[in-house]
Each structure stands twice: as C-alpha cells, then as structure tokens.
N, C-alpha and C positions, 0 to 999 in steps of 0.2 A: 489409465484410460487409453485405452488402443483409438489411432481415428486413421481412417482411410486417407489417403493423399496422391492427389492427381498433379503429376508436375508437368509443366507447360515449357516447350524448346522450344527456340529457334528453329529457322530453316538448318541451321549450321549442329544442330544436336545439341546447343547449350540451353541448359536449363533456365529460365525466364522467370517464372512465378512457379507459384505451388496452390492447387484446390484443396479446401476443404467442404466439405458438406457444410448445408445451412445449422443443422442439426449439432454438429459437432464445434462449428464458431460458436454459438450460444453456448453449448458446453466449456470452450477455452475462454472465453468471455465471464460469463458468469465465473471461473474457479478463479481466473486476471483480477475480477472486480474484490474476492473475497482478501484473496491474497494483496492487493492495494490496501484495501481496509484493515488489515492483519496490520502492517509495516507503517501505515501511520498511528496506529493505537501504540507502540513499538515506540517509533520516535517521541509520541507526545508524553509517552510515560520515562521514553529517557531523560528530553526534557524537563520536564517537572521531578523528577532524583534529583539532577542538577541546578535544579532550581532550590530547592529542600537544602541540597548540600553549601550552596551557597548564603541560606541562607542562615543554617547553623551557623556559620562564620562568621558571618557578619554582626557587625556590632550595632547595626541600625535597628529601627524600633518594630517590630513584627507586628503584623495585623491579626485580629484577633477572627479564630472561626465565626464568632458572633455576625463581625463586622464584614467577613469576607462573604459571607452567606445574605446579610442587609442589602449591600451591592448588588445582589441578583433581584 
C-alpha cells in the first residue's frame, strides 16, 4: 500500500507531525483493526493449548463437552 505523506516542520526545519489523507487513515485503520483481530484470535488460541496442555496433566476431574456446552 503506497500512501502519500505530508510532513509538518517547525520554524527551525524539524520535522513535527506527518499527514495522511482521510482516505488512506481508514485504509491503515481498517488493515490496524484486522491485524488486532488477527493477534487476539493468536493469543486466545495460545491460551486455550495451554490450557488443554495443562490440563492433560493434571490429575483433577475434566468437565465433560456435554457439560461444558450446558453452561452456555
């Protein structure tokens, strides 16, 4: 994605901020929002391995898909 950028100085030639089009915010916007979404689906399935993984090990008494699915 190429975007145009308008950067904004000081009196002094230092660089301040940076423009983008309205056009192209909802462009980096929208691809920010996907990629959030990406990276939490990411951790939550890490989680839940690790959650699985523990709970092979453990010696405590598992709840039954029956029962896990009743709760909802």
């Amino acid at each position: 994605m190429k975007i145009a950028l308008q950067y904004v100085s000081d009196s002094t030639g230092k660089t301040k901020s940076v423009q983008v089009s309205l056009t192209d915010w909802e462009k980096l916007m929208s691809k920010l929002n996907t990629y959030e979404h990406t990276l939490k689906i990411k951790k939550d399935l890490k989680e839940a391995f690790e959650e699985v993984a523990q709970l092979r090990n453990s010696k405590a008494t598992k709840q039954t898909l029956n029962d896990f699915l009743d709760e909802l």
